[in-house]
N, C-alpha and C positions, 0 to 999 in steps of 0.2 A: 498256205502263205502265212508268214508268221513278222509282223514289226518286230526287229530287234533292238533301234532307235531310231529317231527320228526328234530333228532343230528344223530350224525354219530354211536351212542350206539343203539337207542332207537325208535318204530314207536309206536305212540300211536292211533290207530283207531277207530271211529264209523263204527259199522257195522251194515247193514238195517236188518229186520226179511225174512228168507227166505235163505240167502245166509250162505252156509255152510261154516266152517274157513277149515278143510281139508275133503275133499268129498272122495277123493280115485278113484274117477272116471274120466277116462280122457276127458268122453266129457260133465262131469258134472264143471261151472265155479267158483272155490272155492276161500275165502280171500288172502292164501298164494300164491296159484297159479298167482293173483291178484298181490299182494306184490312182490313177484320173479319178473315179468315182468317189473314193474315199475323200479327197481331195476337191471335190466338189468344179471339177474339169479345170482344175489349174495346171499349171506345169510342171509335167515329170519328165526330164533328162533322163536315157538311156546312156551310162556309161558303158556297159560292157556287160557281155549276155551268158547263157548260157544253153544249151543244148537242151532242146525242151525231156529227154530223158535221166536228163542229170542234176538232184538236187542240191540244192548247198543257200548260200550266199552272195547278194550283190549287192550296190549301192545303186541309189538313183541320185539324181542331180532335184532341187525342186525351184529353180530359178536359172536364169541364163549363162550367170554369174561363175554359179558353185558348176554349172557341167564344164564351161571350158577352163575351170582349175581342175575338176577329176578328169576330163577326156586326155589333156597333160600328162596328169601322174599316169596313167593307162598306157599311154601311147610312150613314155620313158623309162617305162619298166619300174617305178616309181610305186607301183601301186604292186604291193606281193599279195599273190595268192595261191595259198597251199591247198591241195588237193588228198583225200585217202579214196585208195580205190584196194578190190578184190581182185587178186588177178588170178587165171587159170596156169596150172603148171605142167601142160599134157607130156612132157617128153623131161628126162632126164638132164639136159642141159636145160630146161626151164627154172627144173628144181636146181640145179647149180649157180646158175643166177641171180635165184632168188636167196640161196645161203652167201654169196658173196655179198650181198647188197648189206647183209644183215651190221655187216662191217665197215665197208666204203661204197661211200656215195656214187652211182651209178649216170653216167651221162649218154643221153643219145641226140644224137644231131644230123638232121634226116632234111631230104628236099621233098616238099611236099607239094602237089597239083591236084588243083578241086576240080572236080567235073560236075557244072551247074546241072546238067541236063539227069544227072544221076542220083544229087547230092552228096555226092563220097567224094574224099582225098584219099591219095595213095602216094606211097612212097615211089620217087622215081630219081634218075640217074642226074648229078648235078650240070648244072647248065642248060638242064631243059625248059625250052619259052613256058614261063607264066608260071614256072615251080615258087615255091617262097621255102627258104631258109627254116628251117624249126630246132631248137631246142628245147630240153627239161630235161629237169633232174631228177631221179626219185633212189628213195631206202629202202629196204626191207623192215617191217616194224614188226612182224608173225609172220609164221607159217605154220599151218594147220597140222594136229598129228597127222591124218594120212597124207601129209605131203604131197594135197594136191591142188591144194590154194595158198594164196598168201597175202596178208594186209599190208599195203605201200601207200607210203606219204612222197608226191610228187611236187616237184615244185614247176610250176609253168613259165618260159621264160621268154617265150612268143607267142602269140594268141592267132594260131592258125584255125582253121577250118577241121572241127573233129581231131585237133592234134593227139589229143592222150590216147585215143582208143587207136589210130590209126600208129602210132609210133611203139606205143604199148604190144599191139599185135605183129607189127612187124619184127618185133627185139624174139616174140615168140613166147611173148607173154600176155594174152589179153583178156581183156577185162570179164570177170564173169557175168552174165548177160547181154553178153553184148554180139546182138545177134545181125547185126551189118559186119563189122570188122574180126569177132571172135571166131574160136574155135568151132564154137555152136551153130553160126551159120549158117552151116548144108544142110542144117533138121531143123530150122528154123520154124517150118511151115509144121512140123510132129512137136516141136518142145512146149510145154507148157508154159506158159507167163510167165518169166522172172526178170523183177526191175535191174535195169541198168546198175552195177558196183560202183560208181562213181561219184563224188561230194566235194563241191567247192569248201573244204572244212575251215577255212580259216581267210580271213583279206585283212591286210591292213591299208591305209592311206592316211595322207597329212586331211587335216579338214582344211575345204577350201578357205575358209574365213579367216582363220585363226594359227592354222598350221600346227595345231596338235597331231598327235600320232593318235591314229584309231585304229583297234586292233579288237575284232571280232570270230570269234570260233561256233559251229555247230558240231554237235556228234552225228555220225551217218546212221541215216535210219536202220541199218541192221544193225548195228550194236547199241541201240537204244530201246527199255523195257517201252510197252505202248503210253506208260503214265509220263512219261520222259517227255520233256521240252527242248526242244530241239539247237538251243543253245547252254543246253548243259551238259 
């Protein structure tokens, strides 16, 4: 975990892949729990989270005030945030895909239904009880000589359950490491460790106070040397 600002409204954080934002478990050690302490058990606002395998960026609330102007921007679509992930390109139409995106912007718009008992969404046919609506956008920014990964800037434009990986994989392009939703999957239990390709890389929002535009970037840990600070 990395402050990358913080006013008496507002904390804005890097957080590493691995580290839950709230765990629910007392001897499991999660962001807020993190934030409380630092903060000597005053008040930290969850605006909006992220997958405890995905690192990037988020904002906290540090008063009652600043969460229900961000929970607002959050919930209006007010609040952008850009995404780069890796994606897999197992099949020839993956790599065609991913050479048109290189060009125009790419949209998918999918019905998604979470199943609590499992923790997965999946895409399913529209009109079905309890699905939600999902959108994003994403580009092609590389694609690897052997043509068989590719770097993409996503943009989120509903905040579903697992959207990117679950949307990502169904378009037939999904994330590398990502062994719930990807390719990699059925050898899940044989593959060796590799983190989740995904990074909240960018959020902007008005500050609650004042209404400035705040606009904060990280680089994703694979494309950063180890001396690298994570907002450079």
């Amino acid at each position: 975990m990395f402050i990358e600002y913080e006013d008496n409204d507002v904390c804005v954080v890097y957080k590493e892949a691995g580290l839950a934002v709230q765990s629910g478990k007392a001897w499991q050690k999660d962001l807020v729990s993190i934030l409380k302490e630092m903060h000597g058990g005053g008040y930290v606002g969850v605006v909006h989270r992220l997958d405890q395998p995905v690192e990037g960026l988020l904002t906290f609330a540090l008063n009652r005030e600043a969460a229900a102007e961000l929970s607002r921007q959050a919930a209006g679509r007010k609040m952008r945030k850009i995404y780069r992930a890796r994606v897999l390109l197992p099949t020839p139409r993956s790599l065609q895909m991913a050479q048109t995106a290189r060009t125009r912007v790419q949209t998918l718009q999918d019905d998604l239904l979470r199943d609590t008992d499992t923790n997965t969404s999946r895409v399913v046919m529209p009109g079905t009880p309890g699905a939600k609506e999902s959108e994003l956008t994403w580009r092609t920014l590389s694609i690897a000589p052997d043509e068989k990964t590719a770097e993409v800037e996503i943009h989120l434009h509903t905040g579903r359950h697992h959207q990117i990986r679950v949307q990502m994989s169904h378009a037939g392009l999904p994330l590398e490491g990502d062994r719930k939703y990807g390719a990699e999957a059925a050898a899940a239990a044989e593959a060796q460790a590799t983190q989740l390709k995904l990074c909240a890389a960018t959020l902007t929002f008005r500050h609650p106070r004042d209404g400035r535009k705040m606009t904060f970037t990280c680089t994703p840990t694979w494309e950063r040397n180890e001396t690298d600070h994570p907002g450079e």
